[in-house]
TORLOVO-107150 format. One line per 3 residues: number of its first residue (from 1); their letters; for each residue x, y, z of C-alpha. Coordinates in Angstrom, 2 decimals. Layout:
% TORLOVO-107150
NUM> A> X Y Z | ... $
END
This chain:
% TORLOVO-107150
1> XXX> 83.70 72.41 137.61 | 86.75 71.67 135.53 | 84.62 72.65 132.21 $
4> XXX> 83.55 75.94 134.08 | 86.92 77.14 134.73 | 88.17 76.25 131.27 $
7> XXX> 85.43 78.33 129.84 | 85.90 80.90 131.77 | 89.67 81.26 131.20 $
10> XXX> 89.01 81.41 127.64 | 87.33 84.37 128.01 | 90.36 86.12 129.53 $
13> XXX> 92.46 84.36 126.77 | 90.79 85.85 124.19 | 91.71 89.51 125.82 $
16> XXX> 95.28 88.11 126.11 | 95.45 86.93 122.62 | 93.63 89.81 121.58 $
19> XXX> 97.00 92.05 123.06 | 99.64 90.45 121.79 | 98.33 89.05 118.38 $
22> XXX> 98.67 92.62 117.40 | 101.59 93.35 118.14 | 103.84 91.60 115.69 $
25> XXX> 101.42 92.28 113.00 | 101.75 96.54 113.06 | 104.30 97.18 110.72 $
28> XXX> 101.52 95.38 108.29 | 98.46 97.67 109.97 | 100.53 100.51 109.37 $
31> XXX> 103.41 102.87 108.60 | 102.99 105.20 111.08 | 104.06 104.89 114.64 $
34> XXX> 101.44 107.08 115.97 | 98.99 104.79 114.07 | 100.56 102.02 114.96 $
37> XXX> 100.44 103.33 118.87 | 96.54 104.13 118.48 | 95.84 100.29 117.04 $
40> XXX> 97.85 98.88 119.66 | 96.02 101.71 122.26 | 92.93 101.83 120.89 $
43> XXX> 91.97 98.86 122.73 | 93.81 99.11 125.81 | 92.63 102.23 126.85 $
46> XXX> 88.72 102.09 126.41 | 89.43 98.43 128.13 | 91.13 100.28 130.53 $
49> XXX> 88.84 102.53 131.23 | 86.07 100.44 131.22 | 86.93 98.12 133.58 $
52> XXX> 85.47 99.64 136.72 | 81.80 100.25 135.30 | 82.38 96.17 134.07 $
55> XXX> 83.20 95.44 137.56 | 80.19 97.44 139.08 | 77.90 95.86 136.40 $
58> XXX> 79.05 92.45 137.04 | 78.16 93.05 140.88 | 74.76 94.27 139.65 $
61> XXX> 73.24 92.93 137.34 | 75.11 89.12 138.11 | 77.88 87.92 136.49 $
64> XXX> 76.97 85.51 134.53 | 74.92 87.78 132.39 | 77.78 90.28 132.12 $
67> XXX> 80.12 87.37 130.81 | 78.25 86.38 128.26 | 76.97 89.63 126.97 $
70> XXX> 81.07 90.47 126.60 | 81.77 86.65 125.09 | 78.94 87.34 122.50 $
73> XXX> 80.06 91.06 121.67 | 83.86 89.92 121.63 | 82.88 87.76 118.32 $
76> XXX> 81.49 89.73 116.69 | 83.43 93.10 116.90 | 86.21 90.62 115.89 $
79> XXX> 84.41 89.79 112.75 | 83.49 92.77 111.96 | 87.57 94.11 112.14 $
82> XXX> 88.69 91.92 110.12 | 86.76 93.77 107.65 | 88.12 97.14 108.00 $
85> XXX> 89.22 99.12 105.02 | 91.72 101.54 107.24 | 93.81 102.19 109.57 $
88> XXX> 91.46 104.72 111.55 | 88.29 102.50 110.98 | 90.43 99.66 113.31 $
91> XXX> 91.27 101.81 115.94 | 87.49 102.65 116.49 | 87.05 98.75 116.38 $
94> XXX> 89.63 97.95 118.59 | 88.20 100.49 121.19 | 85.24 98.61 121.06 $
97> XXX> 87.01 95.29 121.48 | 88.39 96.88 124.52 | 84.95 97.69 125.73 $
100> XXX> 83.95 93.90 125.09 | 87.09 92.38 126.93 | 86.33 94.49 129.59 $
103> XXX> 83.45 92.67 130.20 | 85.19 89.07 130.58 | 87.64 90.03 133.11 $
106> XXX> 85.71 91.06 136.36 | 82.58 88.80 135.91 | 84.49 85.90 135.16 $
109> XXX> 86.82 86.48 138.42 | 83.69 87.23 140.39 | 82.07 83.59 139.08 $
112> XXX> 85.43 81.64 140.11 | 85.06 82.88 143.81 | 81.28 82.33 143.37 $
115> XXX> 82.21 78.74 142.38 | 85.19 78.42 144.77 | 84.68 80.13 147.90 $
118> XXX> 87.41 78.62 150.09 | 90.61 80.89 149.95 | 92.82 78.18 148.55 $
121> XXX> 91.04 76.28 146.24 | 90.51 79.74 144.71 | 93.85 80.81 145.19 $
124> XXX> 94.34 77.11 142.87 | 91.35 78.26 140.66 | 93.13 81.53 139.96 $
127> XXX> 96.14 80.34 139.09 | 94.63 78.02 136.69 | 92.26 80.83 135.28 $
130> XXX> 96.09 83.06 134.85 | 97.79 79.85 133.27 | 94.87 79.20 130.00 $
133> XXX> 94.60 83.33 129.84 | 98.63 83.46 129.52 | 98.35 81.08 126.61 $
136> XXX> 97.20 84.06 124.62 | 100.29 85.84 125.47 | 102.12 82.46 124.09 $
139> XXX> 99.86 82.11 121.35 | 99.38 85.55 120.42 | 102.88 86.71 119.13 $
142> XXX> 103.68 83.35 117.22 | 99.84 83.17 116.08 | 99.82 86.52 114.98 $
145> XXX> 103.11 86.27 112.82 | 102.02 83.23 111.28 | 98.55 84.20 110.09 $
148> XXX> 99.79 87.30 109.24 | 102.58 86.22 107.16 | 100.69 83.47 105.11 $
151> XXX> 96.79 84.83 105.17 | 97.00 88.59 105.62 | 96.60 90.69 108.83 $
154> XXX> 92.74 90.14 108.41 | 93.54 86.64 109.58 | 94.23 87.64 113.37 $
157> XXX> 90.97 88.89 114.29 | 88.99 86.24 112.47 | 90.56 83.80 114.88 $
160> XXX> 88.85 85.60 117.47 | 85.57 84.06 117.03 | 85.66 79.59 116.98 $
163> XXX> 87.60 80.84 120.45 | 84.62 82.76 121.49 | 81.96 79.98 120.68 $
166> XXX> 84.23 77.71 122.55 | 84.25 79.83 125.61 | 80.39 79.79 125.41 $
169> XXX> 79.41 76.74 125.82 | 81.87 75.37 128.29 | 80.82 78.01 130.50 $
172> XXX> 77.17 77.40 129.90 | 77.03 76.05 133.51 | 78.38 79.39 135.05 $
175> XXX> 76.55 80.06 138.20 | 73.66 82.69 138.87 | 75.12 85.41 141.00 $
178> XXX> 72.44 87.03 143.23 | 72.98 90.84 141.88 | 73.69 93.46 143.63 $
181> XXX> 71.25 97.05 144.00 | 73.01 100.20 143.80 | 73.88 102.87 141.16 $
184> XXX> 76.14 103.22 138.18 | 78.94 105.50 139.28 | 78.88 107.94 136.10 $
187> XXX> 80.86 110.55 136.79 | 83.83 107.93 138.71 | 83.72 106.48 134.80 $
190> XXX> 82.94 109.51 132.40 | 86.41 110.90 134.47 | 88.21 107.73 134.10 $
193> XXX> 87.66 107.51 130.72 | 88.89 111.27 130.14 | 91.84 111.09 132.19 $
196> XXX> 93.32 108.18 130.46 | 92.17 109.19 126.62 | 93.89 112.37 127.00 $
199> XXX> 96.87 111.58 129.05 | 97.45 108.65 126.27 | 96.73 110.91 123.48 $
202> XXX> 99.47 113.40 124.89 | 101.83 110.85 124.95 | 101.70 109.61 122.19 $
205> XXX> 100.76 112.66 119.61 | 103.52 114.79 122.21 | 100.41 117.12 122.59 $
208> XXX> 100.85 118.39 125.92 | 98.26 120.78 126.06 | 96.07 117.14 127.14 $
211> XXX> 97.41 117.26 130.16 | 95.28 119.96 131.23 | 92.14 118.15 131.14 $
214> XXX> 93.95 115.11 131.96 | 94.64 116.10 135.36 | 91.49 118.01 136.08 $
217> XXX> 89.12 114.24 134.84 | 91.98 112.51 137.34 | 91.28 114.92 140.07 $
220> XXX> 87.00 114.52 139.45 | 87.84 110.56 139.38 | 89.97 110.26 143.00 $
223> XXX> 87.47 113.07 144.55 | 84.19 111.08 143.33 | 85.76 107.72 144.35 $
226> XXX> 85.66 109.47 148.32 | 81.70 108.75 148.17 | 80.04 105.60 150.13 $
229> XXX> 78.79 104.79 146.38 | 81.77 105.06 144.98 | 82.42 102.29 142.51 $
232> XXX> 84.65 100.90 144.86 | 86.03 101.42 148.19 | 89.06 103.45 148.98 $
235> XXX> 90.92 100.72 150.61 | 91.32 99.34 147.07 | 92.70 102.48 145.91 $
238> XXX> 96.07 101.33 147.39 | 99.77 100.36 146.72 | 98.33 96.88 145.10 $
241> XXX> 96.58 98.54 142.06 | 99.61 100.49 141.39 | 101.76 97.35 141.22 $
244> XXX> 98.95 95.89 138.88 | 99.67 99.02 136.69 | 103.38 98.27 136.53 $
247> XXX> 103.33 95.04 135.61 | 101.38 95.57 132.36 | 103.43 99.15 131.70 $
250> XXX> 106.53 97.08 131.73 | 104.94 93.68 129.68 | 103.52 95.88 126.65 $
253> XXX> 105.84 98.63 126.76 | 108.12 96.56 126.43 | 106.44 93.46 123.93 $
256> XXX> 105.67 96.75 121.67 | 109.23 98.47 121.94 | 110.79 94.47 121.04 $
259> XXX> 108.68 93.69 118.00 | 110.11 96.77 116.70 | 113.50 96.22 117.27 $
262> XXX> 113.29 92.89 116.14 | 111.56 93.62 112.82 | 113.50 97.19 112.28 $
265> XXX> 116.94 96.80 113.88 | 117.46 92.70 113.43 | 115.25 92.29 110.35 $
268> XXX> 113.19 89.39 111.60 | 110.00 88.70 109.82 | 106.48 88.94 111.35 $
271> XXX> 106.96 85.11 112.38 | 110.16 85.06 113.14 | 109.77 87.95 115.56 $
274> XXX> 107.02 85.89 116.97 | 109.28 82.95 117.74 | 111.66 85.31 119.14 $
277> XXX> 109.19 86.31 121.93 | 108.67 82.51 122.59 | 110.93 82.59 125.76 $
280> XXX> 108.87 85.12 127.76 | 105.21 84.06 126.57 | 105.56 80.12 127.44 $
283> XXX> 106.56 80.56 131.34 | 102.84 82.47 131.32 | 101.30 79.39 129.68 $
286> XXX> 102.20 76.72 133.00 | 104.31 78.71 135.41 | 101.05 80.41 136.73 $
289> XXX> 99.74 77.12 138.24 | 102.50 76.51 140.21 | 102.52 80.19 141.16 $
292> XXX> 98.42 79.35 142.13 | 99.55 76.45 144.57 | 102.60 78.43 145.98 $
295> XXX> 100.60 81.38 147.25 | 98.07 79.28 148.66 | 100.49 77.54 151.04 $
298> XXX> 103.24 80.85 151.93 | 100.95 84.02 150.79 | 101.01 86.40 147.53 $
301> XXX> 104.14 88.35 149.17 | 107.25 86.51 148.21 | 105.93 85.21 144.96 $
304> XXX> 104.55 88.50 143.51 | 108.07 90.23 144.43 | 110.42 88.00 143.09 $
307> XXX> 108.22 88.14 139.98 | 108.83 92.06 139.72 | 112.30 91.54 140.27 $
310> XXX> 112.97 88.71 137.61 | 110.81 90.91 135.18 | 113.80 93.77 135.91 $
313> XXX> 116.57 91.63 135.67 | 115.41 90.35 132.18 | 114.59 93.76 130.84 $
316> XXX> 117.64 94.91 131.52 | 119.68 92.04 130.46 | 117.51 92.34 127.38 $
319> XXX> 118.68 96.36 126.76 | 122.15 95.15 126.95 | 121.71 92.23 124.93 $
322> XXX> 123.49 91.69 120.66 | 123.21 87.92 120.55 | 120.71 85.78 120.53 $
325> XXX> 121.46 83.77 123.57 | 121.40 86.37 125.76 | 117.85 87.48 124.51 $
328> XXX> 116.25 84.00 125.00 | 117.58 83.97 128.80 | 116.34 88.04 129.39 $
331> XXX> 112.72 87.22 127.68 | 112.59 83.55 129.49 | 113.25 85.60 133.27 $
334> XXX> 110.69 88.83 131.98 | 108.61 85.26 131.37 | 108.95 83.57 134.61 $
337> XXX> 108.49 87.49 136.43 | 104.94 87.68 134.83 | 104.02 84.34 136.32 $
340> XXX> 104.85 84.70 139.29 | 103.83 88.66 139.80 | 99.72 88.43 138.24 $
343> XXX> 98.44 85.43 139.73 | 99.89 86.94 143.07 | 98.12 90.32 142.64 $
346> XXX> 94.93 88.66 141.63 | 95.00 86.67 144.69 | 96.03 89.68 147.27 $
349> XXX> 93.48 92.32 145.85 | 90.40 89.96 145.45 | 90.90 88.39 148.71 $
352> XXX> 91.27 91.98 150.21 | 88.01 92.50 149.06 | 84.13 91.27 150.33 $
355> XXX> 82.98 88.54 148.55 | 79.29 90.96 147.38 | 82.33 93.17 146.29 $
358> XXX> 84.35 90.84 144.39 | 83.53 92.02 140.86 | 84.70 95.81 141.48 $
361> XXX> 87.64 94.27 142.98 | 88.97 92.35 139.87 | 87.83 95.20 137.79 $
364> XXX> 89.86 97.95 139.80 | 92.50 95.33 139.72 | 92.59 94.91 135.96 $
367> XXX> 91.89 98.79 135.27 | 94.90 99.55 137.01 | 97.16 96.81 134.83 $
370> XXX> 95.58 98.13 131.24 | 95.85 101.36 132.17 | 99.52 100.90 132.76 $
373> XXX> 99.58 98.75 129.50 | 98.32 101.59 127.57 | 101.00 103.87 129.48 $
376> XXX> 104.07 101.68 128.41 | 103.29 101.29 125.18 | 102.94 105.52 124.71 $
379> XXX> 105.58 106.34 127.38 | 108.59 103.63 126.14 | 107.06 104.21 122.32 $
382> XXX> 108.00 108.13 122.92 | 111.53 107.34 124.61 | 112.63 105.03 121.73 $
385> XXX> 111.85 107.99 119.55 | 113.93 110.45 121.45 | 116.22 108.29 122.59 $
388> XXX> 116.91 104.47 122.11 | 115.65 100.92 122.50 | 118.02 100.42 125.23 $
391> XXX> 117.43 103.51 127.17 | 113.89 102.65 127.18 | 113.86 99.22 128.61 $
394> XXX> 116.06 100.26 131.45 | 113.78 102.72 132.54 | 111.46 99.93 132.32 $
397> XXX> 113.49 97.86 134.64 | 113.80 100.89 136.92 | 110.04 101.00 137.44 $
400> XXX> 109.75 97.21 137.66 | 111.85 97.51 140.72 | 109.44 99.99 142.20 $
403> XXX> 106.70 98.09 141.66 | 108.12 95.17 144.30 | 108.13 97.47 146.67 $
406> XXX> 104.38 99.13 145.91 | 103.37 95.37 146.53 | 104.99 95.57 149.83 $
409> XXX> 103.16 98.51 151.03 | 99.80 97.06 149.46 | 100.18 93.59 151.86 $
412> XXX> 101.35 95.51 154.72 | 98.38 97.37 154.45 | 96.16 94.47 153.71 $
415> XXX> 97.82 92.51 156.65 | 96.68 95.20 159.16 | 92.94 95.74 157.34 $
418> XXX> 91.97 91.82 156.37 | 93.99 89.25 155.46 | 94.47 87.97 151.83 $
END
């Protein structure tokens, strides 16, 4: 069971690594901050995006199938960037990256409660599952700097794919989900994907003309999502997904609005800004097992909102912050917030949901935090253009501090539907 769960986390760690790894390694992709927005985008929003049909697939045609289909497609897309001759040749990649990773995140959360059914050995499972993943987030900044620094920016998707055949045979044993008849909600996803391209492509090209259809494909998405086969039901649509989407808003807006500071304002190098974000991506790498074993014993309540407000108090220590001290303590609580805030959403949504419904759940769940990732990096991207680093991260903090209370409506609301 232990080789299972490893296997499976890998796959999540490779979407992890997949995130961050980038991030230090931009100024090298490009010159351009819209570019640079689009490669860092590119993948989050068709991930994004994609996330719901992934969930609804994994529910019907079984997950294991859907896992490795994603594991498989992961490795080689990755090979296959690190080949790219330009700038807009990766971003096409990289969307289809994001279509790949979208695949490992629901139908590997569906297998773990196929494989542990009992709420808290899942709840354990879960938090284990969060802890391997967040090594991406630890390995990804300092990886990417590294590799990028002494091999070439090539070097950070090739790494990609020994992970991938890893992941691939330690989950050979995954379990065969009976699947699950029904349609393929096509206009809930053609809509989703619309909505977010163009409200991202707004953003960050300040073409506000896209809002137009970007509000008419999110109007077509909540109306279709009122149907029985809707790709999932409308108690999910709740306060919990939109403290999913904060979370990541907040984590990459704010991972892509540092790595520029760092390497523009403090003149760190590609590895050197890596080490930098050390503080905030090891907490990810063990804190989320304790975080697994806490909300199994007192609920996802307390830990998911002291995570939002430790994220908060770090961000905006960090916008105040000129020494170097002061920055390790701000990342090391944003760190400690993530820790303790995912694991506690994963565990309050997908236990909110049937277990035949599990799949949709995680990818609702994990639609909601890419789309926000995709949001922070275009929304804080455009305020440290018009305004500054500073003023950017404390509107981060601002909507970190919403999102604790979003999570209180979501397990009020849970509390008087089912129990997590």
């Amino acid at each position: 069971m232990a080789r299972l769960l490893t296997g499976l986390s890998l796959g999540y760690f490779l979407v992890m690594l997949d995130t961050t790894i980038v991030t230090v390694a931009l100024p090298a992709l490009s010159q351009s901050l819209s570019e640079q927005q689009w490669i860092s985008n590119g993948y989050t929003v068709t991930f994004a995006a994609f996330l719901l049909t992934a969930g609804a697939w994994t529910d019907r045609f079984g997950a294991r199938r859907v896992f490795f289909t994603g594991l498989i497609s992961f490795a080689v897309l990755s090979l296959v960037s690190a080949l790219s001759f330009s700038p807009s040749m990766l971003i096409a990649l990289r969307a289809l990256l994001g279509i790949a990773g979208a695949l490992l995140v629901p139908s590997s959360l569906s297998l773990i409660a196929a494989a542990y059914p009992a709420p808290s050995s899942r709840a354990k499972a879960m938090g284990m599952w969060a802890a391997v993943s967040g090594t991406g987030l630890v390995a990804g900044p300092l990886l990417g700097g590294v590799l990028t620094q002494a091999f070439g920016w090539r070097a950070i998707f090739l790494v990609n794919v020994p992970v991938a055949v890893v992941a691939l045979v330690l989950s050979g044993s995954a379990p065969v989900t009976p699947p699950k008849p029904g349609r393929i909600d096509v206009v809930g996803q053609v809509s989703a994907v619309v909505a977010l391209s163009t409200l991202t492509y707004a953003l960050v090209e300040s073409a506000w003309w896209a809002l137009l259809p970007s509000g008419v494909a999110a109007a077509v998405f909540v109306a279709s999502q009122r149907r029985p086969d809707a790709m999932f039901p409308s108690r999910l649509l709740s306060w919990g997904l939109l403290a999913g989407g904060i979370v990541n808003f907040a984590l990459s807006g704010v991972l892509f609005v540092l790595s520029l500071y760092f390497q523009g304002s403090r003149g760190y190098s590609p590895s050197t800004t890596g080490l930098a974000f050390l503080p905030l991506t090891i907490p990810t790498a063990f804190n989320p097992i304790f975080t697994g074993r806490l909300v199994a014993r007192i609920g996802p309540r307390i830990p998911a909102v002291s995570g939002f407000v430790l994220m908060a108090t770090g961000t905006v220590i960090q916008a105040f912050s000129s020494s170097v001290v002061l920055s390790v303590v701000a990342l090391g609580l944003m760190g400690f917030g993530v820790s303790f805030a995912i694991p506690s959403l994963l565990v309050g949504v997908i236990g909110s949901a049937p277990p035949e419904l599990a799949g949709i759940a995680g990818g609702a769940l994990n639609a909601s935090r890419q789309t926000g990732a995709a949001l922070g990096v275009a929304i804080l991207g455009v305020l440290v253009s018009a305004t500054s680093t500073a003023f950017a991260l404390v509107a981060a903090s601002v909507v970190l501090l919403a999102g604790s209370f979003c999570f209180l409506g979501f397990h009020s609301r849970t509390q008087q539907e089912t129990p997590c």
